[in-house]
NULUMTOR-912353 format. One record per residue: residue number from 1; residue in three letters; x, y, z of N, C-alpha, C, O in turn. Coordinates in Angstrom, 2 decimals, m for minus. Layout:
REM NULUMTOR-912353
- NUM,ALA,X,Y,Z,X,Y,Z,X,Y,Z,X,Y,Z .
...
END
This chain:
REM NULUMTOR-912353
- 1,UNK,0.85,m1.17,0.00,0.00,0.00,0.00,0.90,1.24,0.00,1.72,1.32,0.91 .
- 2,UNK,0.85,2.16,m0.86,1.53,3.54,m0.97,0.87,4.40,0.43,m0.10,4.21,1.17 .
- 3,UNK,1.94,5.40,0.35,1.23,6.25,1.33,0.39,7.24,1.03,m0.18,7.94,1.87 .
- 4,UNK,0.25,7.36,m0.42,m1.14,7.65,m0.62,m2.35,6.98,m0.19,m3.28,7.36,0.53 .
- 5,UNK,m2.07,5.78,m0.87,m3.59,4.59,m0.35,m3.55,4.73,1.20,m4.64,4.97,1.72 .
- 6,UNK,m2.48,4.61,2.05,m2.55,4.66,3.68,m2.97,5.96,4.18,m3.43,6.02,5.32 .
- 7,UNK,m2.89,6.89,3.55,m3.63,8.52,4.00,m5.21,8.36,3.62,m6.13,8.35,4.44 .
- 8,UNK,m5.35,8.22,2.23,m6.49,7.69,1.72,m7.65,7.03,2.82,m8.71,7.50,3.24 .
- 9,UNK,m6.94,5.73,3.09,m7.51,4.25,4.07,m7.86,5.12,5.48,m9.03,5.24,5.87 .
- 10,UNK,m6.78,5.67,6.16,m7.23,6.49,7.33,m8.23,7.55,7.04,m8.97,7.48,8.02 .
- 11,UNK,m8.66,8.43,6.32,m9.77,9.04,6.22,m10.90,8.76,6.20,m11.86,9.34,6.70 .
- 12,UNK,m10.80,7.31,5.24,m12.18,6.88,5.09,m12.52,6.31,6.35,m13.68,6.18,6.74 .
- 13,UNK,m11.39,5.91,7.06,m11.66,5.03,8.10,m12.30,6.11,9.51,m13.16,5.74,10.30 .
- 14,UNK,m11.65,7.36,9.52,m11.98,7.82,10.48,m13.33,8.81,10.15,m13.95,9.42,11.02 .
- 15,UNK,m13.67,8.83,8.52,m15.31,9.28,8.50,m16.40,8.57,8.74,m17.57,8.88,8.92 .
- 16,UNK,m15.45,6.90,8.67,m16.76,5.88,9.03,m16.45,5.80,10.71,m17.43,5.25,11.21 .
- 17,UNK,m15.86,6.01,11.35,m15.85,6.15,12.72,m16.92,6.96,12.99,m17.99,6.50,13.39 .
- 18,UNK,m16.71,8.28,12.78,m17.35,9.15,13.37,m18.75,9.32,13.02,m19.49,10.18,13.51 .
- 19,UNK,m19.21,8.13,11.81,m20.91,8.34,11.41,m21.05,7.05,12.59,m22.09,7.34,13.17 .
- 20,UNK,m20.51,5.76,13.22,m21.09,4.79,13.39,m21.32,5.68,15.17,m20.63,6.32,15.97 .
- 21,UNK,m22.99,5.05,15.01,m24.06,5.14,16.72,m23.81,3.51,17.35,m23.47,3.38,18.52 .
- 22,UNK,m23.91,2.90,16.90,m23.91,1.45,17.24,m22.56,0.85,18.02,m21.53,0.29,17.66 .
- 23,UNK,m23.32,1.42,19.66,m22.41,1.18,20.56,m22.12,m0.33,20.61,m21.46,m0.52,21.63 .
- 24,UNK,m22.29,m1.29,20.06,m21.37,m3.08,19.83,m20.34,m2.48,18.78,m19.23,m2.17,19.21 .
- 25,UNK,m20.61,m2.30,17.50,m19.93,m1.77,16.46,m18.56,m1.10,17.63,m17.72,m1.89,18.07 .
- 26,UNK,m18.55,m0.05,17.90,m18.06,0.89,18.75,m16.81,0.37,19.64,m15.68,0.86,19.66 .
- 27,UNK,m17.52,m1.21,20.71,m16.87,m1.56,21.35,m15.74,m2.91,20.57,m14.76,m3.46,21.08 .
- 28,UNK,m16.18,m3.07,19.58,m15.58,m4.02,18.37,m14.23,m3.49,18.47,m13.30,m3.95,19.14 .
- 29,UNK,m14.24,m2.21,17.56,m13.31,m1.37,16.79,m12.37,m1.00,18.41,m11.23,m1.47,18.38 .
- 30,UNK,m12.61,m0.49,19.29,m12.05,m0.25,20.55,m11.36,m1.51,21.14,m10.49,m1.25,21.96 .
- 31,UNK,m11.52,m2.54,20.94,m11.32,m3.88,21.56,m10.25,m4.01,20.30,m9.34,m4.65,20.84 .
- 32,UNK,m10.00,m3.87,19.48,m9.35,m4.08,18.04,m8.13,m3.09,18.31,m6.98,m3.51,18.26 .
- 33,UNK,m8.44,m1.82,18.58,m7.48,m1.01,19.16,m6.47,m1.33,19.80,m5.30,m1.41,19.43 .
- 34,UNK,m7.02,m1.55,21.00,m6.18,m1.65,22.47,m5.41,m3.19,22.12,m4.20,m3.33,22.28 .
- 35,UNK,m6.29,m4.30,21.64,m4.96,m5.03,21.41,m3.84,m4.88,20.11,m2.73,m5.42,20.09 .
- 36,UNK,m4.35,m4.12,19.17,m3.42,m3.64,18.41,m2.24,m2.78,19.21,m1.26,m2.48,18.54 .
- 37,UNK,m2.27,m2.51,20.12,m1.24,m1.31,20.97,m0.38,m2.15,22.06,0.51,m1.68,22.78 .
- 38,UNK,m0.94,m3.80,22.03,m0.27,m4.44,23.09,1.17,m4.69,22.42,1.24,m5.05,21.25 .
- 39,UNK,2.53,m4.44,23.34,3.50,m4.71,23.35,3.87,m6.44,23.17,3.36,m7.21,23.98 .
- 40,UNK,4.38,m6.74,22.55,4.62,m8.43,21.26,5.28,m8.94,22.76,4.76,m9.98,23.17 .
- 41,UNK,6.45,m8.28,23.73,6.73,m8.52,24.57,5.77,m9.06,25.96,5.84,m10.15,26.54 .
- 42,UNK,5.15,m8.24,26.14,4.06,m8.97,27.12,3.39,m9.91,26.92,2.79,m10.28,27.93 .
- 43,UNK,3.17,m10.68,25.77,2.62,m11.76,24.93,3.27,m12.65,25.48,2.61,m13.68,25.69 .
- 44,UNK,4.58,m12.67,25.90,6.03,m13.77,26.20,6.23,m14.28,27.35,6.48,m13.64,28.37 .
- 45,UNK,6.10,m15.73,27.25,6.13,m16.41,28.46,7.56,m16.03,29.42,8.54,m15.49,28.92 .
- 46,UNK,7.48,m16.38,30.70,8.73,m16.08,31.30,9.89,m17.00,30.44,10.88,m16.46,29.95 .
- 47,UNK,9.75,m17.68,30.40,10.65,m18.88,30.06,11.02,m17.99,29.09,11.72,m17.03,29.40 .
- 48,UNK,10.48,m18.25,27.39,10.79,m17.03,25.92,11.29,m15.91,26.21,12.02,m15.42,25.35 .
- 49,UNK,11.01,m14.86,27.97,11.66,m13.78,28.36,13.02,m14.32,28.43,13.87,m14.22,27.54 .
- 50,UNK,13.19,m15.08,29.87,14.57,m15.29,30.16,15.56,m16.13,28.88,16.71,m16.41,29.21 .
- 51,UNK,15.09,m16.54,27.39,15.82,m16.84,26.72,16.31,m15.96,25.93,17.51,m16.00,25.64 .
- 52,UNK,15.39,m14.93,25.39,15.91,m13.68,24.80,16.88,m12.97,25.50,17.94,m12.79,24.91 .
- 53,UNK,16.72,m12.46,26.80,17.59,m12.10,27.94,18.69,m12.88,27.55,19.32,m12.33,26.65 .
- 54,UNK,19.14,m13.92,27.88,20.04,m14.81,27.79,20.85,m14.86,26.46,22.06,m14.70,26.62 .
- 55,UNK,20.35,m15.07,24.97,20.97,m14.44,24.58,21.57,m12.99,24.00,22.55,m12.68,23.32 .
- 56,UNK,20.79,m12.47,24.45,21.39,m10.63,24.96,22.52,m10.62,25.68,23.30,m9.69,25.48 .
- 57,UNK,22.87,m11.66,26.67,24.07,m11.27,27.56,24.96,m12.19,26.66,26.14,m12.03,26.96 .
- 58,UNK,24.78,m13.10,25.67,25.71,m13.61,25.05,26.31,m12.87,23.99,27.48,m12.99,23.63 .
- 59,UNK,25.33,m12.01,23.44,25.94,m10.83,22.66,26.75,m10.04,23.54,27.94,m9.75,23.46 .
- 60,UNK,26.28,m9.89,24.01,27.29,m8.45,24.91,28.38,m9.43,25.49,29.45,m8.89,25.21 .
- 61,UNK,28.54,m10.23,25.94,29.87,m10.84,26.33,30.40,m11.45,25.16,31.25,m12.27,25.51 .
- 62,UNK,30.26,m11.41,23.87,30.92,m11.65,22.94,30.93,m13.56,22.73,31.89,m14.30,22.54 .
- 63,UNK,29.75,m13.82,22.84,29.32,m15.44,22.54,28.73,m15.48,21.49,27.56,m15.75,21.74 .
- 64,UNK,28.95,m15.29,19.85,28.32,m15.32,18.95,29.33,m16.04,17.94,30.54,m16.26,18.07 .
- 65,UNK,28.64,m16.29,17.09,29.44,m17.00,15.84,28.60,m16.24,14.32,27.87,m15.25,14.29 .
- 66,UNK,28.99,m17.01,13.36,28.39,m16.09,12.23,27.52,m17.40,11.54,28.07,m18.49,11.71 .
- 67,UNK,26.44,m17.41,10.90,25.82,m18.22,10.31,26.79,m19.63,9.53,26.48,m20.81,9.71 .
- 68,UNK,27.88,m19.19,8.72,28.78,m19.89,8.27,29.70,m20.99,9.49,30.09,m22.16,9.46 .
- 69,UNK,29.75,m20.36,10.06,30.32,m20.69,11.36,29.67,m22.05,12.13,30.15,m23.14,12.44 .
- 70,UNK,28.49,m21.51,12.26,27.71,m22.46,13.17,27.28,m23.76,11.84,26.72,m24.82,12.11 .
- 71,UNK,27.71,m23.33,10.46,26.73,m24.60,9.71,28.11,m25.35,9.69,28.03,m26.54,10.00 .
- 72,UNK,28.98,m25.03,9.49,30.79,m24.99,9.19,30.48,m26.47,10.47,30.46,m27.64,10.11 .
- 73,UNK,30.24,m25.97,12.09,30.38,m26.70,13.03,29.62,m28.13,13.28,29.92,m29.20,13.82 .
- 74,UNK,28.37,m27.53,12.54,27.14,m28.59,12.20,27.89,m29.86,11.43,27.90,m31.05,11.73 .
- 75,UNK,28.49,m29.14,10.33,28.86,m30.69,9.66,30.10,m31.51,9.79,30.47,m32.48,9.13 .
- 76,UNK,30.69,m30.88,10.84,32.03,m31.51,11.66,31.76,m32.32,11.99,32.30,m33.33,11.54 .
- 77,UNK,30.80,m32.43,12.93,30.19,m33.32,14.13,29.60,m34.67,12.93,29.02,m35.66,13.36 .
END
């Protein structure tokens, strides 16, 4: 979608907002909202937290290899 069509899409979208009375309609689009705004992070089990974490501190302490690397090691074994 250009950002024409996306300027476009939001207008129409917010003239059909503002004609709809139909407080279900209303609470639809609001409910659609708010989880559109939820953080992908809070979605994440502790466990999926503390593995991302985990490797975060392997980056920063310099525990990484490069894709080549790790397939390189794969077919050693």
């Amino acid at each position: 979608m250009s950002t024409a069509e996306i300027k476009q899409t939001k207008a129409s979208l917010i003239e059909w907002i503002n004609q709809i009375t139909d407080s279900k309609t209303l609470t639809a689009i609001e409910a659609l909202r708010k989880k559109s705004n939820n953080d992908w992070w809070d979605e994440l089990s502790d466990t999926q937290k503390e593995h991302i974490n985990e490797g975060l501190e392997d980056i920063k302490a310099g525990r990484v290899m490069t894709s080549k690397e790790m397939w390189d090691s794969l077919n050693q074994s």
